[in-house]
C-alpha positions in Angstrom: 93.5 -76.9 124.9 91.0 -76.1 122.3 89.1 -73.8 124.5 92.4 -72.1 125.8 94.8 -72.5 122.8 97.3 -69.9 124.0 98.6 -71.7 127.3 102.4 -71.5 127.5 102.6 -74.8 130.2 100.9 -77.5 132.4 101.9 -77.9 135.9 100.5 -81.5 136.7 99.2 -82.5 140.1 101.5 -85.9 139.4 103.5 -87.5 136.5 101.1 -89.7 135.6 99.1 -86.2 134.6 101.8 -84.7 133.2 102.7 -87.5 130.9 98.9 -87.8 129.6 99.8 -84.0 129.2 102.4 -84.1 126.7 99.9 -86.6 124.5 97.4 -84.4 124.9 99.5 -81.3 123.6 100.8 -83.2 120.6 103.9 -81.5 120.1 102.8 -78.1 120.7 105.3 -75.8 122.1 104.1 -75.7 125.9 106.2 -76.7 129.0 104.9 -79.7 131.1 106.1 -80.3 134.5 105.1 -82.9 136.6 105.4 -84.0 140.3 107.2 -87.6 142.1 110.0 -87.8 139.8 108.8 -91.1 138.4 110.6 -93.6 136.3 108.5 -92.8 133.0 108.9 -88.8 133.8 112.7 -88.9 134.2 112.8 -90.4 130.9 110.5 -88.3 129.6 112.5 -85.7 130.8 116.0 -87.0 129.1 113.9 -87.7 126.2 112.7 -83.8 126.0 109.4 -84.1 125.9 108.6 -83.0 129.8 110.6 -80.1 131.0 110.7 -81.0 134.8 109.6 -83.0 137.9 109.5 -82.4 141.7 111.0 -84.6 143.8 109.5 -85.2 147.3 112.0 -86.1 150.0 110.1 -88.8 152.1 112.5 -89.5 154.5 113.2 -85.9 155.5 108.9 -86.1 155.7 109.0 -88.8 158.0 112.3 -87.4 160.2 110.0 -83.7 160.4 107.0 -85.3 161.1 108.4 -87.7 163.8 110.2 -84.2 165.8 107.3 -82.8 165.2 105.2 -85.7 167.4 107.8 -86.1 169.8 107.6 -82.5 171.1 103.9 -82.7 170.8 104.2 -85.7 173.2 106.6 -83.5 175.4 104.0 -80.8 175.7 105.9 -78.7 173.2 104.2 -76.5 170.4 105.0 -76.8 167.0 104.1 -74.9 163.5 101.1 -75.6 162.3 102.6 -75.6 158.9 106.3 -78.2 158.6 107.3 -77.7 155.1 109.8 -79.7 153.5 112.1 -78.8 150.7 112.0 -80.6 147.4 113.7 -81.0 144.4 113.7 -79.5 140.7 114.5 -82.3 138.3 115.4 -80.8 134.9 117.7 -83.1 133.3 
């Protein structure tokens, strides 16, 4: 931050970053958003310090990944690349 003092926001790799993001900015103006919708980030997110979060969707995870092997064990083809949806958390 002292190096770069004009950044506008910090997307974190997880909350845990993103929280020891929003003590690091000390109440500058810069968005923070965070990924795995923890406890401590949805509260940080009611409390306004931490715009959002991203929610994985584990079970739709396991559900693609388990039609995925089961037409591999059939002899089908599958992407090489499954993505699953997640979701914004903003308030």
């Amino acid at each position: 931050l002292q190096a770069n003092p004009n950044i506008l926001g910090v997307f974190a790799h997880n909350d845990e970053m993103a929280l020891g993001a929003i003590e690091a900015v000390n109440g500058k103006d810069i968005v923070i958003i965070g990924f795995d919708a923890t406890d401590d980030a949805l509260a940080a997110i009611k409390a306004g310090t931490m715009a959002a979060t991203v929610a994985q969707k584990p079970a739709l995870m396991g559900e693609t990944a388990v039609d995925a092997a089961v037409k591999l064990i059939k002899g089908e083809t599958v992407d090489s690349v499954i993505g699953v949806d997640v979701e914004l958390i903003k308030e």
